[in-house]
C-alpha positions as CSV (number, residue, x, y, z in Angstrom):
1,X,117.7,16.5,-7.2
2,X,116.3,19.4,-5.7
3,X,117.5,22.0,-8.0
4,X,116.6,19.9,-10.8
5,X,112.8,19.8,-9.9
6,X,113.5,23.8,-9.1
7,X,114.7,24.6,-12.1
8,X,111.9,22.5,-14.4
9,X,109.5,23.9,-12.9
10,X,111.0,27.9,-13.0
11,X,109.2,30.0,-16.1
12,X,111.0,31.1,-18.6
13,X,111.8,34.8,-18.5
14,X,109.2,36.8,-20.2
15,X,111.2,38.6,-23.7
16,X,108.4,39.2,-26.0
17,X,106.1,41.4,-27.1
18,X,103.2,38.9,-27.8
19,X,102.1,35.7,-25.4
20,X,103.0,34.0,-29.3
21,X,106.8,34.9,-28.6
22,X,106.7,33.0,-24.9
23,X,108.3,29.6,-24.6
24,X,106.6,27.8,-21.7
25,X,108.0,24.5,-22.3
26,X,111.1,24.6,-21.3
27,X,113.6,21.2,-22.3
28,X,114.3,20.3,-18.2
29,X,110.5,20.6,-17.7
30,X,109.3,18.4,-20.9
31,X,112.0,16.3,-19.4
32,X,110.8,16.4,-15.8
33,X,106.7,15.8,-16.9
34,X,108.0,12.6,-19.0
35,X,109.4,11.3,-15.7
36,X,106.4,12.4,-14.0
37,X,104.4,9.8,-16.3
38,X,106.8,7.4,-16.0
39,X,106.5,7.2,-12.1
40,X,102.6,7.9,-12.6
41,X,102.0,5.2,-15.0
42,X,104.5,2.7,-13.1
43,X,102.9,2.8,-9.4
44,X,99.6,3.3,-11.0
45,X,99.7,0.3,-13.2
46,X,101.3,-1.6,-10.1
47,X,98.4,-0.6,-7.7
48,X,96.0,-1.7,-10.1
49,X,97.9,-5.2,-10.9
50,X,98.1,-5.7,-7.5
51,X,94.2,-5.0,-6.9
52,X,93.6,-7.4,-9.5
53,X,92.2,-5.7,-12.0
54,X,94.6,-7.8,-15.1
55,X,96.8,-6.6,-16.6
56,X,95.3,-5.1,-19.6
57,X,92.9,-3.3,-17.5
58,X,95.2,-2.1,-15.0
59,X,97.4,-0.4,-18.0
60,X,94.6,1.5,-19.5
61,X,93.6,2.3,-16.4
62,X,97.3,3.7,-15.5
63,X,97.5,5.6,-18.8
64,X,94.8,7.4,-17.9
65,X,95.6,8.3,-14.7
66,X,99.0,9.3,-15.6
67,X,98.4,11.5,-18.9
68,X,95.5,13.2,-16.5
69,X,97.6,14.2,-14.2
70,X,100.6,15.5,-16.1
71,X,98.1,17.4,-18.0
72,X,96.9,19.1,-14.7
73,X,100.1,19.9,-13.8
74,X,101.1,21.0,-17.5
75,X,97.8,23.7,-17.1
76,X,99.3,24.8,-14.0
77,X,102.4,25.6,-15.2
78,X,101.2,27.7,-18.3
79,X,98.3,29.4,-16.2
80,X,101.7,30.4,-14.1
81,X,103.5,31.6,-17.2
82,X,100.6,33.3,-19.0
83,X,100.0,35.5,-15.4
84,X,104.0,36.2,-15.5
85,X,103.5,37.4,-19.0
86,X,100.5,39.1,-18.7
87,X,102.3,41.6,-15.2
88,X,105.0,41.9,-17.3
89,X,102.9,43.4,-20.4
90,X,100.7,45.6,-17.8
91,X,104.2,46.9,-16.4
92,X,105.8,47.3,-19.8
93,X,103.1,48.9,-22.1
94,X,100.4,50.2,-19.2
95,X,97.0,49.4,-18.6
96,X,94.9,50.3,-21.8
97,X,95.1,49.0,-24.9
98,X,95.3,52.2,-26.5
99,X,98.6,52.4,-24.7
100,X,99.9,49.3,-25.4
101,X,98.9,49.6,-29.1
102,X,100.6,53.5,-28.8
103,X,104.2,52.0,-27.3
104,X,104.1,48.9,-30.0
105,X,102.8,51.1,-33.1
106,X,103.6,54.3,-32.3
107,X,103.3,57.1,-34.8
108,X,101.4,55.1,-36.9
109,X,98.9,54.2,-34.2
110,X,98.4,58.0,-33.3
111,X,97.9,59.0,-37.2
112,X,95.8,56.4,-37.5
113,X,93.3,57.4,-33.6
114,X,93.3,61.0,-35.2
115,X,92.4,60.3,-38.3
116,X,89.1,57.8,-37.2
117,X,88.4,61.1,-35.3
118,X,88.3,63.0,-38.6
119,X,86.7,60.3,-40.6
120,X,83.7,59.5,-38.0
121,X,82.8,56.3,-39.5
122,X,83.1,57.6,-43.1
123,X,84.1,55.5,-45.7
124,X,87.7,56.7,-47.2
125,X,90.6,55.6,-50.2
126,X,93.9,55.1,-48.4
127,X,97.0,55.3,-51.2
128,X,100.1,53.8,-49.6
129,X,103.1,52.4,-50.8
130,X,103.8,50.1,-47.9
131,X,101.7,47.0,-47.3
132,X,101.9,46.3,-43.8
133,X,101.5,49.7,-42.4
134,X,98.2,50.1,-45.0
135,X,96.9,47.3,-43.7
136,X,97.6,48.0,-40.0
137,X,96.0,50.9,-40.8
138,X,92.9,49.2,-42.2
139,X,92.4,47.3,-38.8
140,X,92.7,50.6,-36.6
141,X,90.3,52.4,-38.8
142,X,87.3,49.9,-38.5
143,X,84.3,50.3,-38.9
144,X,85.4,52.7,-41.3
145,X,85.7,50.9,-44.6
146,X,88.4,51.3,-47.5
147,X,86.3,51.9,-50.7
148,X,86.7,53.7,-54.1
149,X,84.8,56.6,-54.8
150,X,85.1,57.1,-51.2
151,X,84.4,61.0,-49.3
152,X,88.0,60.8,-47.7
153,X,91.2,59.9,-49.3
154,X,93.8,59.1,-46.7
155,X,97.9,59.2,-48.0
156,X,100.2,57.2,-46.0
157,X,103.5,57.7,-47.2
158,X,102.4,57.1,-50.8
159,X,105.8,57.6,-53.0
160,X,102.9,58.4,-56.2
161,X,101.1,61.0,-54.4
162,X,101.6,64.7,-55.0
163,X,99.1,66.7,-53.6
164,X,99.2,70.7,-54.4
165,X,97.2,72.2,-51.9
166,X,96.4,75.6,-53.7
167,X,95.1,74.1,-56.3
168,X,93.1,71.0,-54.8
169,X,94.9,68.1,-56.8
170,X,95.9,65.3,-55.9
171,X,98.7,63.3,-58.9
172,X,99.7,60.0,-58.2
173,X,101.0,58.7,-61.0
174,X,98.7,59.0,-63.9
175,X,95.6,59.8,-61.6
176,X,94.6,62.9,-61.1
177,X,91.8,64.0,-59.0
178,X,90.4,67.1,-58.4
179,X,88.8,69.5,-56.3
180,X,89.8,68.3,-52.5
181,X,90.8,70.0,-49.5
182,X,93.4,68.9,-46.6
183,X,91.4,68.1,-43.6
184,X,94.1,67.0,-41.2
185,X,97.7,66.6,-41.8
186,X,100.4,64.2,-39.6
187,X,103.3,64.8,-41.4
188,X,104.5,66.0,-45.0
189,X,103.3,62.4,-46.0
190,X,100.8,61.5,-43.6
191,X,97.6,63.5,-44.3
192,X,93.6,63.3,-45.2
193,X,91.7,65.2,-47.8
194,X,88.3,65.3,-48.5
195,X,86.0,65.5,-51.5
196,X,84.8,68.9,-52.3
């Protein structure tokens, strides 16, 4: 009986990257706080009954008792689980953000830190062809906004993009502009030019 109790009340072991990929409810500890209301509900309705308070009385009474105090105990078990998760993200991905973010993202994180350095709140055009990675990009580069017609053009592994840096044009596909310089380049297909 013991190592029942034990185990429903144990914490899962913590395998994700997010608090959204935790299970905290495990099956033996929905189990055990169901027969924690039963017993709750039974003595409780029993005291009351026995008190005299009717029996309709006496079973709303119970049922609130009951659902109260599995809930209690329900908050105590995830406060437990979220303070297992959050140890095991400040040993796994450090104590900054910018760490964390660095480790989960990686390169695209540290284009993405040098480049708000380069654009200092400008507005810029980012050409990508991948989706997610453009928009991840989006998010690390507020308050910088994406606009047309923008100072800065940022190229994040555009397929389209051709940029010829001795002349100062940029082809991607059937657009051409002119007149740009490279301002800071990651890779061969991660880079930022500006306007001239």
């Amino acid at each position: 009986m013991l190592d029942i109790i034990k185990d429903a009340l144990m914490t899962p072991p913590i395998e994700g990257v997010t608090i959204n990929t935790v299970l905290f409810m495990t099956p033996s500890f929905r189990s055990f706080l169901f027969g924690l209301i039963i017993i709750i509900f039974s003595s409780s309705a029993a005291f009351f009954i026995i008190k005299r308070f009717g029996i309709k009385r006496a079973v709303r009474k119970a049922l609130l008792i009951a659902f109260f105090s599995v809930g209690l105990v329900y908050a105590v078990q995830a406060d437990i689980g979220w303070s297992k998760w959050l140890i095991s993200d400040l040993n796994n991905y450090g104590r900054s953000t910018g760490e964390k973010t660095l480790a989960m993202e990686g390169p695209l994180y540290e284009f993405s830190a040098n480049v708000k350095n380069v654009l200092s709140d400008s507005n810029y055009e980012l050409y990508s062809s991948l989706s997610v990675p453009s928009l991840r990009m989006e998010y690390f580069l507020l308050p910088s906004r994406k606009k047309e017609a923008a100072e800065f053009i940022v190229i994040l592994v555009d397929r389209d993009a051709v940029f010829d840096p001795y002349a100062g044009i940029l082809r991607r596909g059937e657009q051409t502009i002119e007149n740009l310089e490279p301002v800071y380049q990651y890779t061969h297909d991660a880079y930022v030019l500006r306007k001239r």
